[in-house]
N, C-alpha and C positions, 0 to 999 in steps of 0.2 A: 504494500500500500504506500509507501514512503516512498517507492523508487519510484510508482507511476505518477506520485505527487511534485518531486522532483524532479519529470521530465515535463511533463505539462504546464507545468508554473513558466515556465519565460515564455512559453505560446500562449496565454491568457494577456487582453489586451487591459492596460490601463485605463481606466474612465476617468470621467470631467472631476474636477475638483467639486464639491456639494455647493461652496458657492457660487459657483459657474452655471449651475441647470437652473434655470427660469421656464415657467410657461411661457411667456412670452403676449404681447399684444394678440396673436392668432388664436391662441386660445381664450384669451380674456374675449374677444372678440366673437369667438364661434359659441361659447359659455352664452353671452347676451344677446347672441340671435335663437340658442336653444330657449330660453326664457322667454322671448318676444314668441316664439312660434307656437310653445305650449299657452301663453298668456293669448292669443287670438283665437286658437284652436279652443280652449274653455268658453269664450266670448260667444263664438261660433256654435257652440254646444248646446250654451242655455239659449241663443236666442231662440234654435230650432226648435229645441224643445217646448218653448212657450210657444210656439208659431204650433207645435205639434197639439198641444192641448189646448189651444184657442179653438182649435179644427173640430177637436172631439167635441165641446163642449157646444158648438154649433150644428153638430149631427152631421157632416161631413162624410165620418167615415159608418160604413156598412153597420149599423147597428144593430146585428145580430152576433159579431163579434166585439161589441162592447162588452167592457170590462163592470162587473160588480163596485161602487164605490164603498169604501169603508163605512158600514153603521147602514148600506143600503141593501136589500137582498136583489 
């Protein structure tokens, strides 16, 4: 175990010094357009979904697959 350790070791490459690695502006960057894109994508979500139960609640959709309301039989 010690010799295969000993030969391997000068073939393993040196890395950055730890205060060298930064994410850098690309990531801060690509971080604040994930955020923008789940934050429109929820926006997106509820608007449909209020546009969805405005529908029902107008009789819209086929009302023999409406749904039971809570406290209604």
């Amino acid at each position: 175990m010690d010799a295969l350790t000993l030969l391997l070791l000068p073939l393993v490459e040196k890395g950055p010094e730890p205060n060298d690695v930064v994410a850098g502006w690309t990531a801060f960057a690509l971080f604040g357009l994930g955020i923008l894109a789940v934050a429109l994508l929820g926006f997106s979500l509820t608007k449909h979904l209020k546009r969805a139960a405005q529908s029902e609640a107008e009789g819209r959709f086929d009302p023999s697959t409406k749904k039971s309301q809570p406290g209604h039989p």
